[in-house]
N, C-alpha and C positions, 0 to 999 in steps of 0.2 A: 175084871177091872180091879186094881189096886187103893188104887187114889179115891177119895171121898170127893169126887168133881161134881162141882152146880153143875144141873140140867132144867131145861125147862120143860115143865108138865103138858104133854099134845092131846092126849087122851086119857081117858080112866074107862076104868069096867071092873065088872065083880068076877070074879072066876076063883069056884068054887071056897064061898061066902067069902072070899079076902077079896079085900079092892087091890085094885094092881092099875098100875099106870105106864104109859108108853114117856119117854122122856129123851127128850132131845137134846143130842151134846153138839152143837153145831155142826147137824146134819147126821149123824149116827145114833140111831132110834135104839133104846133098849126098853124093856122091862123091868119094873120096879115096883117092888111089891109096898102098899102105902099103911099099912096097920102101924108102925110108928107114928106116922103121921097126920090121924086123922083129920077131915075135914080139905085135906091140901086139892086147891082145884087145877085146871086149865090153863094153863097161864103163868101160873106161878115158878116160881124154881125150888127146888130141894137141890138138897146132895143126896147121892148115892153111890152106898158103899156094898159091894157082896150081893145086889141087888135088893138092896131094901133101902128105900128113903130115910135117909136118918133123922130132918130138919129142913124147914122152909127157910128160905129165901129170901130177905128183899134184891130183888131186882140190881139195883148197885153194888150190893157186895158182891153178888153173883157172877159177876162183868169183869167187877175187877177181880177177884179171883182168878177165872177163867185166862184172863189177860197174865197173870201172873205167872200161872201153871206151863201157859206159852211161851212165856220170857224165858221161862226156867228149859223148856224141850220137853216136857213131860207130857204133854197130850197127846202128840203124834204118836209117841211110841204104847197109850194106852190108850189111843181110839183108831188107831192107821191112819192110813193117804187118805180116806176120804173128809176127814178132819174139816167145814166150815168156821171161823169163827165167829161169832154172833156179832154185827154191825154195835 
């Protein structure tokens, strides 16, 4: 992944002492490792860049962002066809 794109946090776990989290880019699940980020729960959104959480979220920048990145064509081509975008 190129792009520093909001995702939303699905899951967390610790794997080997790092927290690491599963995060959703409407509908393509990656890993993302959250030691920048501590504290970031379930729910929430970060960016992720290189696989590491850079920064949390609120919820509406996140959207619009997201929305923006779409305008532009840039998501499909750095997350493929199976691409959702979040309601």
């Amino acid at each position: 992944m190129c792009l520093a794109i909001p995702g939303k946090v699905t899951r967390i776990w610790e794997s080997d002492g790092k927290a690491m989290a599963e995060v959703d880019f409407g509908g393509v699940a990656k890993e993302a490792c959250l030691d920048l980020v501590p504290g970031l729960q379930v729910g929430e959104y970060t960016i992720v860049h290189l696989g590491f959480a850079l920064r949390r979220m609120d919820e509406a920048d996140a959207l619009l962002t997201i929305q923006l990145f779409e305008q532009m064509g840039d998501l499909e081509a750095e997350l493929g066809s199976e691409l959702r975008i979040y309601p």
